[in-house]
N, C-alpha and C positions, 0 to 999 in steps of 0.2 A: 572470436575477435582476438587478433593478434596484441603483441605488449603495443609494439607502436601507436595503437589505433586506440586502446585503452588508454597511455601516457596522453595521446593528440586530444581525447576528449577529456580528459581531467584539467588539463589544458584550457579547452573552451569554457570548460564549465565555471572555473576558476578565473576568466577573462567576466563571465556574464556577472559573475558575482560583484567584480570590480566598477562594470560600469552600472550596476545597479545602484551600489553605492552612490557613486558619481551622479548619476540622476536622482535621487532621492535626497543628496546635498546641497543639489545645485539648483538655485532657482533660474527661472529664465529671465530675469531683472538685474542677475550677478553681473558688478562691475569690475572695474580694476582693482579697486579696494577690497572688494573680493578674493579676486586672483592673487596682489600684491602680498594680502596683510590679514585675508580671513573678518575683514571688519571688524579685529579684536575683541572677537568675542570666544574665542576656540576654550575649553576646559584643562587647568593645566595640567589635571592629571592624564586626561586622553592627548595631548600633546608629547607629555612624558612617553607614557608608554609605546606612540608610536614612533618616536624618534629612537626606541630602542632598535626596533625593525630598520629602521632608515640607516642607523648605521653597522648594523651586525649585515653587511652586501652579501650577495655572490661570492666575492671572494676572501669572505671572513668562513664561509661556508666549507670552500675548500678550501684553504690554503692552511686557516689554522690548525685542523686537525694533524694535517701535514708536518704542521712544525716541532712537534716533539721527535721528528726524525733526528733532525739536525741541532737544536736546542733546548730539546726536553721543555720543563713548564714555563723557563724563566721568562717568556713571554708576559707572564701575569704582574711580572715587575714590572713594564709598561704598563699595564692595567691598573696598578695601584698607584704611579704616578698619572694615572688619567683623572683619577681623583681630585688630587690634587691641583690638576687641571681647571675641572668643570667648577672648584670653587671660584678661583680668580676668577674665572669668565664669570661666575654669577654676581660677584663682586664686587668688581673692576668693572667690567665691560659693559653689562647690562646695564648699571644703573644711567652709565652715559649715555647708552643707545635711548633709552625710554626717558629719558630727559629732555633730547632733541628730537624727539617722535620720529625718528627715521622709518624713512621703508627699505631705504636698503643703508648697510651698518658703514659703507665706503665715503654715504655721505660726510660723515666726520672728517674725514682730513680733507676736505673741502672746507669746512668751519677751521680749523685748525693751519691748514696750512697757506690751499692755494686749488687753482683749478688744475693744474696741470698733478699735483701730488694725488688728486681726487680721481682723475682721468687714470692717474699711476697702476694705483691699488685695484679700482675697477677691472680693469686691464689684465693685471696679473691673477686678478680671482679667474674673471671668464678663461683664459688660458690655462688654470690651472684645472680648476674643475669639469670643462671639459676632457680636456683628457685622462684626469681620473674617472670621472664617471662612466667615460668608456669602458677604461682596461675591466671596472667591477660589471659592467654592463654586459661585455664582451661575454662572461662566466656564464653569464643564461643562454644566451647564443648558442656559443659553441657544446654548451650542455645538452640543450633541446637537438640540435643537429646532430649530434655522436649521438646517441638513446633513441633518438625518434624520424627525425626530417629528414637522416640520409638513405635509411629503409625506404621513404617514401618517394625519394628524387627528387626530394625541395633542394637546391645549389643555396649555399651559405648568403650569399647577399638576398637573395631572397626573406630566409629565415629573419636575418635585420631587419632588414626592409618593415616588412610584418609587424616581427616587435615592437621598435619604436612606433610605427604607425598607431596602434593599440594605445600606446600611450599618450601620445600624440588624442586620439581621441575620447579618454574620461578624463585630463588635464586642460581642453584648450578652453573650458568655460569657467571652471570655480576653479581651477589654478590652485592656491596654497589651500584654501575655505574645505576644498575635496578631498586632499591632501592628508589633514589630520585626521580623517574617516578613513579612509583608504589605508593607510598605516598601522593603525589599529586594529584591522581585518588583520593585517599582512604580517602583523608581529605573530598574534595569535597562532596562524599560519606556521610562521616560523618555528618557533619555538615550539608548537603539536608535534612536528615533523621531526625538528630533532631528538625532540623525547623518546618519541616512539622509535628512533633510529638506533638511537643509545640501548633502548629497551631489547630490539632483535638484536644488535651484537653478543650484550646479555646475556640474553637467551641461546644463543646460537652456540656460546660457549659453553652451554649448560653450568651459568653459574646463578646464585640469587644474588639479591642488591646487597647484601653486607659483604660477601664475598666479592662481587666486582671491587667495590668500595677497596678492598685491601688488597686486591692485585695489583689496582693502580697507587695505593699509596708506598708499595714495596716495590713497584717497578723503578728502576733507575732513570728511567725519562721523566720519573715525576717530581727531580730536583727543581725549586723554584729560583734559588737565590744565588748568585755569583760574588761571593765577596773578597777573593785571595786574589784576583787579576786584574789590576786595574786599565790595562791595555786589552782585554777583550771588549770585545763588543756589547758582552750580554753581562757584563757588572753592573752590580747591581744602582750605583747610584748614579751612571753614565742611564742605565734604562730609567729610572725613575723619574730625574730629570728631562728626560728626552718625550717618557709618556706625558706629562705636563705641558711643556710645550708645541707639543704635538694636539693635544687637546685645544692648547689657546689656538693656535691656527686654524685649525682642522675644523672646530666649534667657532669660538671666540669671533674669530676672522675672517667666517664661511659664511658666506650671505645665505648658503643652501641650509646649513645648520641653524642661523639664526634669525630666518623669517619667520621657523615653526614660531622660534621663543617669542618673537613679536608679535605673534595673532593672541598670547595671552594677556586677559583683559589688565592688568596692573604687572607692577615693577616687583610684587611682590609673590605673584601667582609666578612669573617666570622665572622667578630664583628659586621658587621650590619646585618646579619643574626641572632644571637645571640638575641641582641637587640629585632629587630622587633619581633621575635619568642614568648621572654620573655612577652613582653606587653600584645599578642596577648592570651596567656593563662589566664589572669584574665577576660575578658568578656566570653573567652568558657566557664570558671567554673561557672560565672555569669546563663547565659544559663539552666548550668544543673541546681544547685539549684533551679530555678526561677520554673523550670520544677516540682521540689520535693516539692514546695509550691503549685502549682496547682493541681498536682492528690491529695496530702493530702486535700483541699477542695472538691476536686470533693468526691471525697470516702466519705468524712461527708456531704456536701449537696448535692450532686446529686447520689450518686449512697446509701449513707444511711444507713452508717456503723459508729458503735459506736468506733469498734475498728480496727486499723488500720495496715494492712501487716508490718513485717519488715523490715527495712530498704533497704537489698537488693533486697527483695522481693515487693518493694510500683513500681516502674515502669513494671518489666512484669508482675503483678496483672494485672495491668491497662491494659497491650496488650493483658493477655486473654480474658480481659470482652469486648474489641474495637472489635477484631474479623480480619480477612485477612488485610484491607490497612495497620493499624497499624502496624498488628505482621510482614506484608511486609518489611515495614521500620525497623521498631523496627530490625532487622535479618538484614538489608543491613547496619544500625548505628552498631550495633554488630560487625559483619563479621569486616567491613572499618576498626574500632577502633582496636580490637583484630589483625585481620592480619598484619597492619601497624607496632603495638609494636613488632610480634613474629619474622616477617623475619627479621630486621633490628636487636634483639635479635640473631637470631639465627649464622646472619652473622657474628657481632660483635662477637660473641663467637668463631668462627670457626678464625679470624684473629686474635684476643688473643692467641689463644691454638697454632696458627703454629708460628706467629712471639715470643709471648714473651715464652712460654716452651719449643716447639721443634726448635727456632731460625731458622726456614729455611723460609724465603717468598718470595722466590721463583718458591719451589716445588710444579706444578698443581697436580699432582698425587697426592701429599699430602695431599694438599689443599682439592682436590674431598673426599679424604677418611674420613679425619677432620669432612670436614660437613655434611656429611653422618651419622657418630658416634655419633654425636652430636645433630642431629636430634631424632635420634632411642632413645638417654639417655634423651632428651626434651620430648618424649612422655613417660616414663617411669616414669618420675617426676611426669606431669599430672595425672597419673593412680593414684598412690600413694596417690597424693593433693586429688583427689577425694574421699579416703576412708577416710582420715585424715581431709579436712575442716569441722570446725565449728564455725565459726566465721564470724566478715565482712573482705572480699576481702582487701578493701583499708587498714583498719589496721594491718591486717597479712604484708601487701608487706609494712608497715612504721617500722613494728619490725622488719621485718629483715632486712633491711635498717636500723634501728638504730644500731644491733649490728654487722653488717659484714661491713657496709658502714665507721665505725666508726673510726675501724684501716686506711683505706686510707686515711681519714682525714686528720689523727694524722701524716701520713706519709709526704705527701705535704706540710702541713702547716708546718711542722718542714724542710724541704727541703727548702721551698720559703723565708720563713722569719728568717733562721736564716745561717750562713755560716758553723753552726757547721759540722764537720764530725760524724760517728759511729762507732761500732764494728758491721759490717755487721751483722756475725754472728751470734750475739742476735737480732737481725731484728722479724724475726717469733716469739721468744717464746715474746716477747713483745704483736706482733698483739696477739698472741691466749690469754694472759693473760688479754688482758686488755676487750674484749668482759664478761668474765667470772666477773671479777673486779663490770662490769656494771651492772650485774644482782645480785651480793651482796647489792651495795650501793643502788640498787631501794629498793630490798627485804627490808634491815634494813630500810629504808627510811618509808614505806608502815608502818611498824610494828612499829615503834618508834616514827615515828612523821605524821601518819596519811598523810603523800605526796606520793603522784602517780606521778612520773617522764610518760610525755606525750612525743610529740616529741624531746621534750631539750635532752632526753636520748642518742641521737645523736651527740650530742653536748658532753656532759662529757664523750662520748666513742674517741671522736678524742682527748679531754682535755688528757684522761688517755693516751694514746697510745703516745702524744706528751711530756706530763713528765716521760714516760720511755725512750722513744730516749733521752729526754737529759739526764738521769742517767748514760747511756751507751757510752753518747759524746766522743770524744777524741780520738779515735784510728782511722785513716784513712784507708779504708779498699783496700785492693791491687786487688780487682776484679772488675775491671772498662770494662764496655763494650764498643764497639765502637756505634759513633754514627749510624742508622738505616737507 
């Protein structure tokens, strides 16, 4: 049996497992409350841990390793401002969301402001998460097609096609309820994969683990902190700052990220699920890097290369030269990482679009059709990303995370921290201006005083969308929804 045919049924086998799960989750009585919200019964520790899988994607897979190409560890300075993140959201944000028993976290500024601010936010999730969940979606894709589908003469819209369809069906009955099982497999998954990937580098080297340990603590890519530049990008309290509010967004703001937190039975179960979750993502990222300073040695002293793969391209270099265990893994770390992010993506989108657009969360009919359509325009996205990527993975999904992420910010924060009312109805042209707003002040920025706005961009896009709600203060708006 060739690798292809070996990778294609690890593949299936690793499919069967998933929908076994899915069936063994799911009753045939599962409603929307189900799919929406898990019936609030999910454990917060198996929540925890599999929203670690849900957000360590595909392309946390590749790209981080990659990045001690370019910026050595200081990455983990976002990581430890993510911290600092997941507390406010456990904080702040939770207690409001489990106060007004939401099922999805947009309804609030519908309490708060107005229907049209509520429609806003809505809006700007589903466009945003759509097409990130593509671009990390994309990585499985295009991974399984390089390694396996093109030996066989599967064409790439094909290979999509397939995938989403897959997910598409252990997702379209228990929705979030399957969700938290399925993630928990997937983490597992995950993290076996990397271990043992880390462990053949290792080995490959012919070093033991105390001596890995201190190649990478003497290699020069393993500086973490930037403190003399404060016009770099990767200083240290421009990242710090930036991974905080990157979390509120990304978490806080993510209906995909906080419906897991809402299937936990109390206010109290999901802040320590929160918590724990938060911590537990600075040693995953630990991992990867650690991973991206060891093939950058192997490829200079053992395998004897001057110049060294691209960022994205430094880890599956390495799995075509290792050969089947490897690319074994390397495919099952993939698969785990990519599927975890896309169906809990895809779900989240489909409870979005019924509860806060079409207001009915109720309707299974609906609901079925919803996530259907939603799937079918997910693989459509992919198709597209594939003819349009040129860049790296993880900084494409932080731009558009800074300028779509930016207006919900601006939204919340001016909600949470201030009593002001609005004019609903300037709500939108606000959020769309002030995106726009954001890519002038880089521009002239760049051009005039030689600064590169990095992740902070995110930062001034909530700033901006927060001093236009107060411009437009004062008018109490008369479209108050009921609560959900």
């Amino acid at each position: 049996m060739n690798a292809a045919a070996v990778v294609l049924t690890t593949v299936i086998i690793y499919l069967l497992i998933l929908f076994s799960i899915s069936r063994w989750t799911t009753s045939r009585h599962s409603t929307n409350d189900t799919f929406f919200r898990g019936n609030r019964r999910s454990p917060w520790a198996l929540v925890a841990f599999g929203m670690i899988g849900a957000s360590v994607s595909g392309v946390t897979f590749v790209s981080v390793p990659g990045m001690v190409l370019t910026s050595s560890m200081t990455y983990l300075q976002v990581c430890i401002g993510f911290i600092l993140g997941y507390i406010a959201v456990a904080f702040i944000l939770l207690p409001v969301y489990y106060q007004l028993n939401l099922t999805t976290i947009y309804t609030y500024l519908g309490h708060r402001f107005g229907q049209s601010s509520y429609k806003t936010g809505s809006t700007f999730f589903l466009f945003s998460k759509l097409v990130g969940a593509s671009v990390k979606f994309y990585v499985v894709c295009i991974i399984l097609q390089q390694f396996v589908l093109s030996a066989l003469g599967v064409p790439f819209p094909v290979t999509v096609a397939a995938m989403v369809l897959l997910i598409w069906i252990y997702t379209r009955r228990g929705g979030i309820g399957t969700l938290v099982f399925t993630d928990t497999f997937q983490t597992i998954c995950l993290f076996a994969a990397l271990l043992l990937i880390i462990w053949q580098a290792i080995d490959t080297m012919g070093l033991s683990l105390n001596e890995a340990i201190d190649k990478i603590a003497s290699d020069e890519r393993s500086q973490v902190f930037v403190w003399d530049n404060w016009k770099s990008p990767r200083y240290f309290w421009k990242q710090l700052l930036s991974g905080a509010f990157i979390v509120i967004v990304m978490t806080g703001l993510d209906q995909d990220m906080m419906q897991k937190n809402l299937t936990c039975r109390t206010l109290k179960d999901a802040q320590k699920n929160m918590c724990t979750y938060g911590v537990a993502f600075l040693p995953a990222n630990l991992l990867f890097l650690a991973l991206g300073i060891l093939l950058a040695q192997w490829y200079t002293g053992v395998y004897g290369v001057s110049t060294l793969p691209e960022g994205d391209q430094l880890l599956p270099a390495f799995v075509a030269q290792q050969g089947l265990p490897v690319l074994l893994l390397f495919t099952i770390g993939i698969m785990a990482a990519s599927f975890s992010s896309a169906d809990s993506a895809l779900t989240s989108l489909t409870t979005s679009f019924c509860v806060d657009i079409c207001q009915d969360s109720d309707n299974e009919k609906l609901r079925k059709q919803v996530h259907l359509s939603i799937c079918l325009l997910f693989a459509l996205v992919i198709l597209t990303i594939h003819a349009l990527n040129n860049q790296s993975l993880i900084d494409t999904i932080y731009l558009i995370v800074s300028y779509t992420y930016g207006p919900l910010l601006g939204l919340f924060a001016f909600g949470l921290f201030t009593k002001k009312p609005v004019t609903d109805r300037l709500v939108p042209y606000i959020c769309l201006l002030s995106p726009f707003l954001c890519y002038a002040i880089d521009w002239l920025c760049q051009r005039q005083f030689n600064y590169h706005f990095g992740y902070e961009l995110l930062m001034l896009n909530g700033l901006l969308t927060f001093l236009g709600l107060w411009l437009i203060r004062g008018k109490r708006s008369e479209n108050k929804i009921n609560e959900r």
